[in-house]
Structure formats: C-alpha cells, structure tokens
N, C-alpha and C positions, 0 to 999 in steps of 0.2 A: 558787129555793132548792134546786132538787132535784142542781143541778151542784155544788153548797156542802155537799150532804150526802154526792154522790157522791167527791167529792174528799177529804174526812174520811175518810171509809171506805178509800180507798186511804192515806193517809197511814198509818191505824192497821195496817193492813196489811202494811206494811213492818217488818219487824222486824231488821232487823239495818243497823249504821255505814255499812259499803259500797255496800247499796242503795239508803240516805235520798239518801246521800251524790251520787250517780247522777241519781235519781229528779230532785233535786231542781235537779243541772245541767240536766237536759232538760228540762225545763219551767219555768224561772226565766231571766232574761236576768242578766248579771254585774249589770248595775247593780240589778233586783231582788234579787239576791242579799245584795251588798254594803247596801241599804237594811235587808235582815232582819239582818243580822248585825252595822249599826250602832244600830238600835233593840235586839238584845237587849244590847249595848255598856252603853248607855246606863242598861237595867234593872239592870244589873250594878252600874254605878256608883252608881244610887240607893240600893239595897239594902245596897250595901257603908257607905252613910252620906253618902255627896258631895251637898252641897247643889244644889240645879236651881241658882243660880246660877253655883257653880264649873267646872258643867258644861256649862253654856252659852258659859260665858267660855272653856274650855278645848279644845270642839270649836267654835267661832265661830257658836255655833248659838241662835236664839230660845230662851226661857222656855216659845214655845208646843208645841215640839216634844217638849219633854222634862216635862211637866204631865199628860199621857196617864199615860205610862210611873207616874209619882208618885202618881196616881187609881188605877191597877192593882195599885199596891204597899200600898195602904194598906187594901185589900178582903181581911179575910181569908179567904176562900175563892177568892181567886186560885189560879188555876193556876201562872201564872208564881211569883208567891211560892213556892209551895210545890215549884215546878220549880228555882227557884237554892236553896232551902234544902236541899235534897240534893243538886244538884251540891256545894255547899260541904261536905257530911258525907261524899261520896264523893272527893273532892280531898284 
C-alpha cells in the first residue's frame, strides 16, 4: 500500500492541465489511457441519465462493465459524483 499512497501524493501534487496531462502519458500506456477515459465515458453517461442498458447496447459492452460505474454514482459521498456535478456547473 505504501506505492498507493505514494502515488496519490504525486497525483495531488500536480497542479496544473499541462503537467497531469504529461505526467500521465509517461506513466500510463495508450491503451491504459484510453481504458481511464472510456470508464469516465461511461460515468458520464450514467449520470447524464442513460440507462446501463442503452449503454451497453451502444458501446457493445456487458451490463457487467458498466454496474461498477452505477454502484459509484449512487453513493452520495462519491467523489466522482461530485467530480462530474461541477464539471457540469463549470461547462
């Protein structure tokens, strides 16, 4: 756990688009990349209201993939919740 917490601590670290942005090519491969930025896809969709069905149907993806994301959205003390409901009030 201690590489889990060191690694938090650099993320938090980071403070500014450019750096993340950097940070996050050199230590991520494309396809991890593309994986994170299809799972927050996905939170996006839930949120916005898209039922786990229509969104399964529509990236050709299980129900099991997308039940996570729907378990995370329904917690309100999520972070992610409360991460897309300010991107939406800063958009």
């Amino acid at each position: 756990m201690q590489s889990y917490n060191e690694i938090v601590k650099v993320f938090c670290s980071i403070n500014n688009e450019k750096d993340m942005k950097q940070f996050m090519r050199e230590v991520l491969t494309e396809s991890e990349l593309n994986a994170l930025v299809f799972r927050w896809r996905l939170m996006k969709d839930l949120y916005h209201g898209e039922t786990q069905r229509s969104i399964a149907n529509k990236y050709h993806i299980s129900l099991c993939k997308i039940t996570r994301g729907s378990k995370i959205l329904k917690n309100k003390d999520s972070i992610s919740l409360r991460l897309l409901k300010k991107q939406e009030i800063d958009t």
